[in-house]
DSSP file (Angstrom, degrees, kcal/mol; ACC not computed):
  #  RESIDUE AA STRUCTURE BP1 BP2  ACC     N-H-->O    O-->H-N    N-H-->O    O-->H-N    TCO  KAPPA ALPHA  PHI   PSI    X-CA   Y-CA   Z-CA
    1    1 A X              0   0    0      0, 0.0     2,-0.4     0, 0.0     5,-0.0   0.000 360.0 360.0 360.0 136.9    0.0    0.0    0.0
    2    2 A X     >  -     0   0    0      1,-0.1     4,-1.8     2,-0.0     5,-0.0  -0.636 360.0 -96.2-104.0 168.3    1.5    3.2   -0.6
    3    3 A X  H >> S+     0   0    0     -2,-0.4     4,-1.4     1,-0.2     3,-0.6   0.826 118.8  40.2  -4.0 -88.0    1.9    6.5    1.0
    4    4 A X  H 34 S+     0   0    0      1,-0.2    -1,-0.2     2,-0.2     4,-0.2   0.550 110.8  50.1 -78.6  -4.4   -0.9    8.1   -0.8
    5    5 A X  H 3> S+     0   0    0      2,-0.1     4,-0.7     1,-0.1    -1,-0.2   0.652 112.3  55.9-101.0  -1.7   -3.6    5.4   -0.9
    6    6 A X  H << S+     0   0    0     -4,-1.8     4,-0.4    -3,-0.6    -2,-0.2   0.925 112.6  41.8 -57.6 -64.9   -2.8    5.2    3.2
    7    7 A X  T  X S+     0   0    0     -4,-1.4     4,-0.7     1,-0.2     5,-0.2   0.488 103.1  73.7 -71.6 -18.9   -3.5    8.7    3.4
    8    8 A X  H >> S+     0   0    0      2,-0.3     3,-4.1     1,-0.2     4,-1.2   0.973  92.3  45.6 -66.9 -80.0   -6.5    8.5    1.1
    9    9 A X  H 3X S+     0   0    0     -4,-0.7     4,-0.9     1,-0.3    -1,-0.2   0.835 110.8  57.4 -41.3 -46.2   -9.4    6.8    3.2
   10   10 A X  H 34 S+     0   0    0     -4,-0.4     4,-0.5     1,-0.2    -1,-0.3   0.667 110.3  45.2 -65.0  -9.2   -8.4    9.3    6.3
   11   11 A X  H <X S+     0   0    0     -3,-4.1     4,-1.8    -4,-0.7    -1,-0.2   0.761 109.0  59.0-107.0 -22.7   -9.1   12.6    3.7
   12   12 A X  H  X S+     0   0    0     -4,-1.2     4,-1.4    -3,-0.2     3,-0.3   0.989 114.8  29.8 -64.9 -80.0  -12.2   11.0    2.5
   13   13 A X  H  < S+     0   0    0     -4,-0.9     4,-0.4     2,-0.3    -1,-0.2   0.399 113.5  60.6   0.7 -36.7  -13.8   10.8    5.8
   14   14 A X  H >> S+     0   0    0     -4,-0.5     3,-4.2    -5,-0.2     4,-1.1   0.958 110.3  45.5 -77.0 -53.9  -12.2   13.8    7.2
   15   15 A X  H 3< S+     0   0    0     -4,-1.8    -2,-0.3    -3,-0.3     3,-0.2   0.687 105.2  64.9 -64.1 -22.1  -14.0   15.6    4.2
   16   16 A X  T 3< S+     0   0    0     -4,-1.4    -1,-0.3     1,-0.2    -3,-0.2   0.807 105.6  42.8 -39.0 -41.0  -17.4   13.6    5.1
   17   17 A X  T <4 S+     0   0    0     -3,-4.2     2,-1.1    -4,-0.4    -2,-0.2   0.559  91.8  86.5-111.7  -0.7  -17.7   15.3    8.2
   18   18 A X     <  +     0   0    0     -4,-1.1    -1,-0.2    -3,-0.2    -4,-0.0  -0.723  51.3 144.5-100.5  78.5  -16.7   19.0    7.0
   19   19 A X        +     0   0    0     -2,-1.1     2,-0.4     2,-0.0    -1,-0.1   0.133  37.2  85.5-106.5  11.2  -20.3   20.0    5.9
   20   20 A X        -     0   0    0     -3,-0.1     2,-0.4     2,-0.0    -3,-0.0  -0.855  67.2-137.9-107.9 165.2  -20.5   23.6    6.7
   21   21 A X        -     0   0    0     -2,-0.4     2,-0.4     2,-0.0    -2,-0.0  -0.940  18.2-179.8-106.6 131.4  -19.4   26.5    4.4
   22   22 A X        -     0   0    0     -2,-0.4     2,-0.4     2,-0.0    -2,-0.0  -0.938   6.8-177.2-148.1 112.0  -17.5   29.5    5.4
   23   23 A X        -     0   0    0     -2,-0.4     2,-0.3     2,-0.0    -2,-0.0  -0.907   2.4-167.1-121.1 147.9  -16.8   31.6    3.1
   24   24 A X        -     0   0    0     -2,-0.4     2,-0.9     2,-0.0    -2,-0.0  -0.967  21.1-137.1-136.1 143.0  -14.6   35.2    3.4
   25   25 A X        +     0   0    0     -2,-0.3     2,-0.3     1,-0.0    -2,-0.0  -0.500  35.6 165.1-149.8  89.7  -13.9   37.9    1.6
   26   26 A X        -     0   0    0     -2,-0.9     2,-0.4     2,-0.0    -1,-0.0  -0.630  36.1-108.1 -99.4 158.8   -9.8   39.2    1.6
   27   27 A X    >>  -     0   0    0     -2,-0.3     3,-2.1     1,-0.1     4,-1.2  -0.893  40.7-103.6 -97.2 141.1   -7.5   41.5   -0.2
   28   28 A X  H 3> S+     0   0    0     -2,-0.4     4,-1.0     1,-0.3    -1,-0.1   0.511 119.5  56.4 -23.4 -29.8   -4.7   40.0   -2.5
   29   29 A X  H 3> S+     0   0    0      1,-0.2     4,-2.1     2,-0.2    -1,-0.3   0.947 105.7  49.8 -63.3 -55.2   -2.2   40.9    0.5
   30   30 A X  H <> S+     0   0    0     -3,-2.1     4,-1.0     1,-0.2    -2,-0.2   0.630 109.9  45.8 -49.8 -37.6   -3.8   39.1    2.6
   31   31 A X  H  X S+     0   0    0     -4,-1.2     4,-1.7     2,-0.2    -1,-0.2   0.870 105.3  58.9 -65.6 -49.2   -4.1   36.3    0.9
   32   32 A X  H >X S+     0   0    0     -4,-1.0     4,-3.2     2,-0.2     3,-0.6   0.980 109.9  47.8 -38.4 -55.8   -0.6   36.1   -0.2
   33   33 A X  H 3X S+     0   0    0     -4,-2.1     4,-2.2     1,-0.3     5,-0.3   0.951 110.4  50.9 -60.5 -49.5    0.3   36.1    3.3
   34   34 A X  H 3< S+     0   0    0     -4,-1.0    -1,-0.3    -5,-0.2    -2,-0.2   0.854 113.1  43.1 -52.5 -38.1   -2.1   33.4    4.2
   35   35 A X  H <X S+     0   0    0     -4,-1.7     4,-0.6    -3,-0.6    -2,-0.2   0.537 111.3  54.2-107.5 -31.1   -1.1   31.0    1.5
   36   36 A X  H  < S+     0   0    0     -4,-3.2     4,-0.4     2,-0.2     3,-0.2   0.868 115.9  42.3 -79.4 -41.0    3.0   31.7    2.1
   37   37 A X  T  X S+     0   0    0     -4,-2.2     4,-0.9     1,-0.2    -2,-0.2   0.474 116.5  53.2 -66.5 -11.6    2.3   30.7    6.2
   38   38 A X  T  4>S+     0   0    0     -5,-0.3     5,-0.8     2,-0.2     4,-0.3   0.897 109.1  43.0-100.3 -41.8    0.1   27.9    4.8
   39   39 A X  T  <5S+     0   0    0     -4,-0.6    -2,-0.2     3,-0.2    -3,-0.1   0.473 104.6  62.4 -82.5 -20.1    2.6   26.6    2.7
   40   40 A X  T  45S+     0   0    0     -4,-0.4    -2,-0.2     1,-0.2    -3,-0.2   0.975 111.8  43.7 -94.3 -48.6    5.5   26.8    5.4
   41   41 A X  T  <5S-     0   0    0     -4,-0.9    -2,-0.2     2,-0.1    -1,-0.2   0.617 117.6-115.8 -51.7 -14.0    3.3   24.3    7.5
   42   42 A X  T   5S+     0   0    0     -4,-0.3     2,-0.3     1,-0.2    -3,-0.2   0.988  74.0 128.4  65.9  73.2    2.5   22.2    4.6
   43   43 A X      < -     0   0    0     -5,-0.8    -1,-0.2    -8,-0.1     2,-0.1  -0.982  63.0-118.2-153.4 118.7   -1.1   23.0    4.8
   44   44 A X     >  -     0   0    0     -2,-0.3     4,-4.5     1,-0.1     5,-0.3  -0.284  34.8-109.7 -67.5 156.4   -3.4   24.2    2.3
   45   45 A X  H  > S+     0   0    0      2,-0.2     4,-1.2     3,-0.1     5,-0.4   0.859 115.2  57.8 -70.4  -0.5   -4.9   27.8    3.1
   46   46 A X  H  > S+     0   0    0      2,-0.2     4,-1.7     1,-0.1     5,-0.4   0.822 120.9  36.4 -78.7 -70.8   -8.8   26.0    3.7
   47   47 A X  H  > S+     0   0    0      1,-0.2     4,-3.2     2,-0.2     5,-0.2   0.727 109.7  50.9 -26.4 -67.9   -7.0   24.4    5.9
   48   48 A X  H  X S+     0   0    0     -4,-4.5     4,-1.3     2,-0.2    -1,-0.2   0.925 112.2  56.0 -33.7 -72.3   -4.5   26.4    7.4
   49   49 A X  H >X S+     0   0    0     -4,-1.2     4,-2.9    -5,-0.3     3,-1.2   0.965 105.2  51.1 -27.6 -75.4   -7.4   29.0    8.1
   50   50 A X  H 3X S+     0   0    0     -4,-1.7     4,-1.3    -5,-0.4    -1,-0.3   0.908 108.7  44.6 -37.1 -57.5   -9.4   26.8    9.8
   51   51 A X  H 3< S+     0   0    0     -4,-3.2    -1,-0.3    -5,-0.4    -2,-0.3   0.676 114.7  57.1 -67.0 -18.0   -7.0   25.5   12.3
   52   52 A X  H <X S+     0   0    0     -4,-1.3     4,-1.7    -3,-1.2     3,-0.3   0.896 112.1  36.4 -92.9 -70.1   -6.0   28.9   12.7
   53   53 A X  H  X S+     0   0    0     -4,-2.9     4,-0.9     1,-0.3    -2,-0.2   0.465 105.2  59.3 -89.9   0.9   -9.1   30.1   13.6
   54   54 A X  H  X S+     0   0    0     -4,-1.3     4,-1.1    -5,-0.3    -1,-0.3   0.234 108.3  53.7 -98.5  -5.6  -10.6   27.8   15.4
   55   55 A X  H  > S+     0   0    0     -3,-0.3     4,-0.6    -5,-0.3    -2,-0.2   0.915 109.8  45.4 -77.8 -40.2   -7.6   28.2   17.8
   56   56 A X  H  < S+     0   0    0     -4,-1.7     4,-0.4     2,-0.2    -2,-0.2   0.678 108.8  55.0 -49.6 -56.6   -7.9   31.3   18.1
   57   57 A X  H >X S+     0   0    0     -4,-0.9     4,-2.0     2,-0.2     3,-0.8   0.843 112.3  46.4 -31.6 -65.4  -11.6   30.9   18.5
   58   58 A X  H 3X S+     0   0    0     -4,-1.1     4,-0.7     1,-0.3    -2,-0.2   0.687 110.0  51.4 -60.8 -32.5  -10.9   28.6   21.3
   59   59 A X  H 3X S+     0   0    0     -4,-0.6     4,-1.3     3,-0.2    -1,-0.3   0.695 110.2  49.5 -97.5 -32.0   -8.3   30.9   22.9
   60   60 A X  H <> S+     0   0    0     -3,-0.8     4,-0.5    -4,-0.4    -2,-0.2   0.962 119.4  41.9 -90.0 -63.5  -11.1   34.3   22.8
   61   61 A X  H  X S+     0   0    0     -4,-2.0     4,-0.5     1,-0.2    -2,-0.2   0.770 111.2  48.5 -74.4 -18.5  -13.7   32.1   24.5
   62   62 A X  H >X S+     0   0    0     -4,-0.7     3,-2.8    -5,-0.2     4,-0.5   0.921 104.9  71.0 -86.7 -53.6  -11.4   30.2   27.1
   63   63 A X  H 3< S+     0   0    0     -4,-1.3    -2,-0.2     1,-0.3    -1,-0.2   0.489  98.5  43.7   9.1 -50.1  -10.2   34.1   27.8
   64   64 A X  H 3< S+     0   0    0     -4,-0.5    -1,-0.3    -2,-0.3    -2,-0.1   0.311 117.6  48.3-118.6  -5.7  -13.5   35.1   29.5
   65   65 A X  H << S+     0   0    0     -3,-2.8     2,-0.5    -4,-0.5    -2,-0.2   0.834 106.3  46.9 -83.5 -42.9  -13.6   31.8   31.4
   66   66 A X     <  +     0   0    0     -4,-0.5     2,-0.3     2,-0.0    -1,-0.3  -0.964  59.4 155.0 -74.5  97.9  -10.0   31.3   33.1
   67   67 A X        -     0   0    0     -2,-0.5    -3,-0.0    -3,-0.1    -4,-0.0  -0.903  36.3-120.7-132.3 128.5   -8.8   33.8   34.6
   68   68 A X        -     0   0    0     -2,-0.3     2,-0.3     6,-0.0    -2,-0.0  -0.153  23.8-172.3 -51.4 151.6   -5.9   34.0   37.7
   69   69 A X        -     0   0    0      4,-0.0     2,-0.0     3,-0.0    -2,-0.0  -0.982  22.9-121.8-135.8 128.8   -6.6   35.5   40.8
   70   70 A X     >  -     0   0    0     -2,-0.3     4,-4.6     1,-0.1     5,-0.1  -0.337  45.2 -97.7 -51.3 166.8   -4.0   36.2   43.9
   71   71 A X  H  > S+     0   0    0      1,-0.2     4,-2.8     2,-0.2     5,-0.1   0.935 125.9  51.2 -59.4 -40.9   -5.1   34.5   47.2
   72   72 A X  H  > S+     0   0    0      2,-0.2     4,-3.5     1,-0.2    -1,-0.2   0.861 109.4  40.8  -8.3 -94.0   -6.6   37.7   48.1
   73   73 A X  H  > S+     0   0    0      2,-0.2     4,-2.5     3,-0.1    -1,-0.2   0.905 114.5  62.7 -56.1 -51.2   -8.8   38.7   45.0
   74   74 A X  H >X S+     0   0    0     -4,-4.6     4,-2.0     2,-0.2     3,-1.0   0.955 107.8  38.4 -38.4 -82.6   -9.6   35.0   45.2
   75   75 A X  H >X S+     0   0    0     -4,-2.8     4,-3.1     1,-0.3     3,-1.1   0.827 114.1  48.7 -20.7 -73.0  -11.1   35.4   48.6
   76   76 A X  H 3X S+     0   0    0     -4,-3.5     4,-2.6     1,-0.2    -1,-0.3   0.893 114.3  52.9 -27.0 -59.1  -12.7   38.5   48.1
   77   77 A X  H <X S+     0   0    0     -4,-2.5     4,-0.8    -3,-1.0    -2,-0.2   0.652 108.0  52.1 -51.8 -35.5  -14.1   36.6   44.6
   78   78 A X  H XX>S+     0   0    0     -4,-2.0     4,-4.2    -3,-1.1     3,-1.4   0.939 110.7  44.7 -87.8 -53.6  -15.3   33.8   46.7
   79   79 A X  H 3X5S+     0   0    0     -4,-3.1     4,-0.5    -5,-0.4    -2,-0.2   0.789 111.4  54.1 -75.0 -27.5  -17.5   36.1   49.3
   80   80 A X  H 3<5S+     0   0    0     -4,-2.6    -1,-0.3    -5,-0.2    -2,-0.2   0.846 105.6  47.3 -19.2 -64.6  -18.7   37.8   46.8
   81   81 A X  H <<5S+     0   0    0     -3,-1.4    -2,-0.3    -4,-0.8    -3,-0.2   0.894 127.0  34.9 -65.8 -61.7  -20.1   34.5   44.9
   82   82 A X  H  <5S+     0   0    0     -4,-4.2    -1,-0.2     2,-0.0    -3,-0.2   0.738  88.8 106.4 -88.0  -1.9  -21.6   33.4   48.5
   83   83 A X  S  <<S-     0   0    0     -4,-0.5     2,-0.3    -5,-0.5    -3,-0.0  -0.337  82.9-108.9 -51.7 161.9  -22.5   36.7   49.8
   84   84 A X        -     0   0    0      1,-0.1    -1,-0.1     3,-0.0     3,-0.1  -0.700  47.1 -87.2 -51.4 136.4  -26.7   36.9   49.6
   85   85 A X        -     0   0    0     -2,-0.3    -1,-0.1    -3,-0.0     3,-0.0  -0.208  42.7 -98.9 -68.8 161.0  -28.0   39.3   46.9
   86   86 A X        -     0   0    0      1,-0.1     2,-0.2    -2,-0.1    -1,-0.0  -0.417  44.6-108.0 -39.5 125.7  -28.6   43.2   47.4
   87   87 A X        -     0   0    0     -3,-0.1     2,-0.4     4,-0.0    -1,-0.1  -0.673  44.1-177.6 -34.6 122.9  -32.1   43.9   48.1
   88   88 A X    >>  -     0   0    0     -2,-0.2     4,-4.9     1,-0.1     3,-0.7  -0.845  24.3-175.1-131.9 101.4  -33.2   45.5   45.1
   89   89 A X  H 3> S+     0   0    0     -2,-0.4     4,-2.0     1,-0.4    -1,-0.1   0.875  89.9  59.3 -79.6 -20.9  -37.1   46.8   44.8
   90   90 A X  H 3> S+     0   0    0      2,-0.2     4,-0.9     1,-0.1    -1,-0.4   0.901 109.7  38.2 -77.4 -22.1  -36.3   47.7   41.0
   91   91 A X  H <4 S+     0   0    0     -3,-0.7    -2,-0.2     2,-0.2    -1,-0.1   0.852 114.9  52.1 -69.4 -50.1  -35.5   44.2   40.0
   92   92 A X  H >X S+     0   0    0     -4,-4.9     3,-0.8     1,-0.2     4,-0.5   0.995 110.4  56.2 -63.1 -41.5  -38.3   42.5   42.4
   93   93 A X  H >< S+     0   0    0     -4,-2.0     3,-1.4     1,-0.3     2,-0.9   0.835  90.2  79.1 -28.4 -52.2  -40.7   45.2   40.4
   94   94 A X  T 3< S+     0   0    0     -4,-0.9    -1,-0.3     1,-0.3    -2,-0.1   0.021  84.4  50.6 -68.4  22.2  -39.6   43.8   37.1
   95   95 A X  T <4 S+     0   0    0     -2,-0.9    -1,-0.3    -3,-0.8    -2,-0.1   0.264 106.9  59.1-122.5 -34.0  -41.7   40.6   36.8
   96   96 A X  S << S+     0   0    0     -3,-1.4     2,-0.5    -4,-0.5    -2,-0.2   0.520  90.4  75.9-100.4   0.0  -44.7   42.5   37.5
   97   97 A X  S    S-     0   0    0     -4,-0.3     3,-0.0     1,-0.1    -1,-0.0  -0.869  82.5-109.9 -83.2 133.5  -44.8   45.3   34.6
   98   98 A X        -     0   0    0     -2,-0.5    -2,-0.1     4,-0.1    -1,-0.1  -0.254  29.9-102.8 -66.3 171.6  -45.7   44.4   31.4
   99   99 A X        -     0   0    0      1,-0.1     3,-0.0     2,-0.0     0, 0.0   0.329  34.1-103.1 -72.6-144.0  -43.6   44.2   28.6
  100  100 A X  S >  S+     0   0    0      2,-0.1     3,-1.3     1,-0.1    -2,-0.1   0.844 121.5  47.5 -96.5 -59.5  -43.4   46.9   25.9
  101  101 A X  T 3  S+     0   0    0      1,-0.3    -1,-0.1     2,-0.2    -3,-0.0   0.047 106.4  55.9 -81.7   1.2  -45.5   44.7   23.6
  102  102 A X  T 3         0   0    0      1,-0.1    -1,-0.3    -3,-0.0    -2,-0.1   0.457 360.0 360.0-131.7   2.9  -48.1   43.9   26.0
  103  103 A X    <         0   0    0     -3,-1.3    -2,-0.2    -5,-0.1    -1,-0.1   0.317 360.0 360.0 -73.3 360.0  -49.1   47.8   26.9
């Protein structure tokens, strides 16, 4: 079996399960650039883009999840989190006015 008929069944399949379309709209520069960094990984640019951006992607959203704390700010962070809420008579109000759409 060679090389490329090895490779074959794993590109079929990968390409089975890659059923959305994303398409985007660059300038020539941009491209260039994409397609010379795609080529120094030995990656086409659909590729290359993807993995790219789906790291990237991954990396914006774990951002806003993770974040360090000293023991301190921890603390604080925690008593906060268990503290009871604020009394608040506009909030308890808000269940009891209609909407916009129902005036």
């Amino acid at each position: 079996m060679s090389l490329v008929e090895a490779k074959a069944p794993r590109r079929r399949s990968r390409m089975r399960s890659r059923t959305q379309t994303i398409n985007i709209r660059a300038e020539w520069k941009q491209r260039d650039v994409i397609d010379r960094a795609a080529k120094a990984l030995g990656k086409d640019r659909s590729a290359f883009m993807l993995d790219t951006a789906y790291r990237e992607a991954e990396r914006v959203l774990l951002d806003r999840r993770f974040f360090v704390l000293d023991e301190e700010t921890y603390d604080a962070f925690v008593a906060a989190l268990d503290a009871p809420p604020a009394d608040n008579p506009r909030l308890r109000q808000l269940p009891k006015t209609p909407a916009p759409w129902e005036k």
